[in-house]
C-alpha positions as CSV (number, residue, x, y, z in Angstrom):
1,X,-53.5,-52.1,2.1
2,X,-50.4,-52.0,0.2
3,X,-49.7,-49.8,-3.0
4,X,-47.3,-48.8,-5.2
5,X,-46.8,-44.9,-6.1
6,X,-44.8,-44.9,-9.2
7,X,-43.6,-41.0,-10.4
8,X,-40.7,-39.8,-13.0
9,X,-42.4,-40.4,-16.4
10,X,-43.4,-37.7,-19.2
11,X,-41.7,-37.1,-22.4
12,X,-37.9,-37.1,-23.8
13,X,-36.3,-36.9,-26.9
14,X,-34.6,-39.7,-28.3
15,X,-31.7,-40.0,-26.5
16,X,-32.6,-38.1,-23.2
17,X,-33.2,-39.3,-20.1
18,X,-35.8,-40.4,-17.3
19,X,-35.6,-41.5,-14.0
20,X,-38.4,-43.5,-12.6
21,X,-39.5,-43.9,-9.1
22,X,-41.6,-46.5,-7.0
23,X,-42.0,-46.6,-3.5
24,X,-44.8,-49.0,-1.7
25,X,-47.6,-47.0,0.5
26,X,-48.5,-48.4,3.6
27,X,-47.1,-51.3,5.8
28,X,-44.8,-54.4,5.3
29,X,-43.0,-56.4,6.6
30,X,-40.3,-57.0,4.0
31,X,-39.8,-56.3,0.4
32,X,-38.0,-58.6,-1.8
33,X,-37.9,-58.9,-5.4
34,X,-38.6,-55.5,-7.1
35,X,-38.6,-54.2,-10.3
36,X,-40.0,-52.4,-14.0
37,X,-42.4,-53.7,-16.5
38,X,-44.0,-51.8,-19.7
39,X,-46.5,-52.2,-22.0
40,X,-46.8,-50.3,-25.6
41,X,-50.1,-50.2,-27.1
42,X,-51.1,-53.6,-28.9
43,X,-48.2,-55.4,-27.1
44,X,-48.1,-57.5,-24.2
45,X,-46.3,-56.3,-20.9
46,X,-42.6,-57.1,-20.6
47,X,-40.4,-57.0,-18.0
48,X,-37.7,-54.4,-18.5
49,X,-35.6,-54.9,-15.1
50,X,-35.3,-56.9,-11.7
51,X,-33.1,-56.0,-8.4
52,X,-33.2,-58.4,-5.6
53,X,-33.4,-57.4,-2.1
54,X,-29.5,-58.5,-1.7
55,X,-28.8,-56.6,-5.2
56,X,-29.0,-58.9,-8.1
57,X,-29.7,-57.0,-11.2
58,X,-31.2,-58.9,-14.5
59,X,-32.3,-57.0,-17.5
60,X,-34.0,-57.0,-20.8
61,X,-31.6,-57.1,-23.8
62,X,-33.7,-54.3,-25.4
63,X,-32.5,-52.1,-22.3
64,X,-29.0,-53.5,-21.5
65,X,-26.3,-50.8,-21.4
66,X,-29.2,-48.3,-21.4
67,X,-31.3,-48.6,-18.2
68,X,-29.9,-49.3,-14.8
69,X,-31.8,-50.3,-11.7
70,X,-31.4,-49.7,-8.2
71,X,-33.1,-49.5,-5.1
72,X,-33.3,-47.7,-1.7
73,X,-33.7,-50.1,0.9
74,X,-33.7,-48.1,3.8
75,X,-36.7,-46.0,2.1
76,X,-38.5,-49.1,-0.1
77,X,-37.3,-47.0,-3.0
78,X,-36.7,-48.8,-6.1
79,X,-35.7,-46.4,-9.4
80,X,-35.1,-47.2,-12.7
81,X,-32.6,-44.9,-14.6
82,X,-33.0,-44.9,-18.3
83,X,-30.5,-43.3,-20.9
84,X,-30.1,-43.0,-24.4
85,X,-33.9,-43.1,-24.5
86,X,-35.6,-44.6,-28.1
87,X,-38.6,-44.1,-29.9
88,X,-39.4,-47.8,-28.9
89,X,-39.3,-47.2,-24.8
90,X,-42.7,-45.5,-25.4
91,X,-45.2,-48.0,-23.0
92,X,-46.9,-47.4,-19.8
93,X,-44.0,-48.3,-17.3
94,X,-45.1,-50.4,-14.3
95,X,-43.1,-50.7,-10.9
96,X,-43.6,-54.4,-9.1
97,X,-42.6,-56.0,-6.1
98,X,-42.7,-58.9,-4.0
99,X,-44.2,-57.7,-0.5
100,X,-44.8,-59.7,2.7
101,X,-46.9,-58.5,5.3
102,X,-48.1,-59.7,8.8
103,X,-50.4,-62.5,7.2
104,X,-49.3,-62.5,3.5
105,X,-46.9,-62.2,1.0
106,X,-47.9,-61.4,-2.5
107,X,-46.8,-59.3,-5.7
108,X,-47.8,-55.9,-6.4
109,X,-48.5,-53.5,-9.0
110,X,-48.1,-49.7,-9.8
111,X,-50.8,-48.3,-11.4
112,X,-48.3,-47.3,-14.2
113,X,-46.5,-44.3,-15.6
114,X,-46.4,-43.2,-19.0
115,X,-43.4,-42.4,-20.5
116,X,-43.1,-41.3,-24.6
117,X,-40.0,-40.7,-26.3
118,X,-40.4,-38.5,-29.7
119,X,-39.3,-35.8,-31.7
């Protein structure tokens, strides 16, 4: 069984920093598409940020200039540094990624971090 350990949330003042962290538990075969969604309270779950496995970045417009992904392949590490922080980042942060296995590929989810940004 695959899952996702996501760490690296908390809270920051508006314009600090965070660095997230996702790594997958347990056994693949090959990762490919990986990246960062959030959710704020009452809103639907965005994406924030995609890498492929060759390195393609795409962002959100909310985040562009501000977050920056990147990923580990060598340790299935994907991050997601985020600076300049706003009151509006606050959501549950989720890490995702495309996994295949011996007998399946499929998407995955974190179980979500929480990061807040306030005064």
């Amino acid at each position: 069984q695959v899952q996702l350990v996501e760490s690296g949330g908390g809270l920051v003042q508006p314009g600090g920093s965070l660095r997230l962290s996702c790594t997958p538990s347990g056994s693949s075969t090959a990762i490919y598409d990986m990246g960062w969604y959030r959710q704020a309270p009452g809103k639907q779950r965005e994406l924030v940020a995609t890498i492929t496995r060759g390195g393609s970045t795409n962002y959100a417009d909310s985040v562009k200039g501000r977050f920056t992904i990147s990923r580990d392949s060598d340790k299935n590490m994907v991050y997601l540094q985020m600076n300049s922080l706003k009151p509006e980042d606050t959501a549950l942060y989720y890490c995702n990624a495309d996994i295949q296995r011996i007998l399946s590929r499929k998407q995955y989810w974190g179980q979500g971090t929480q990061v807040t940004v306030s005064s």
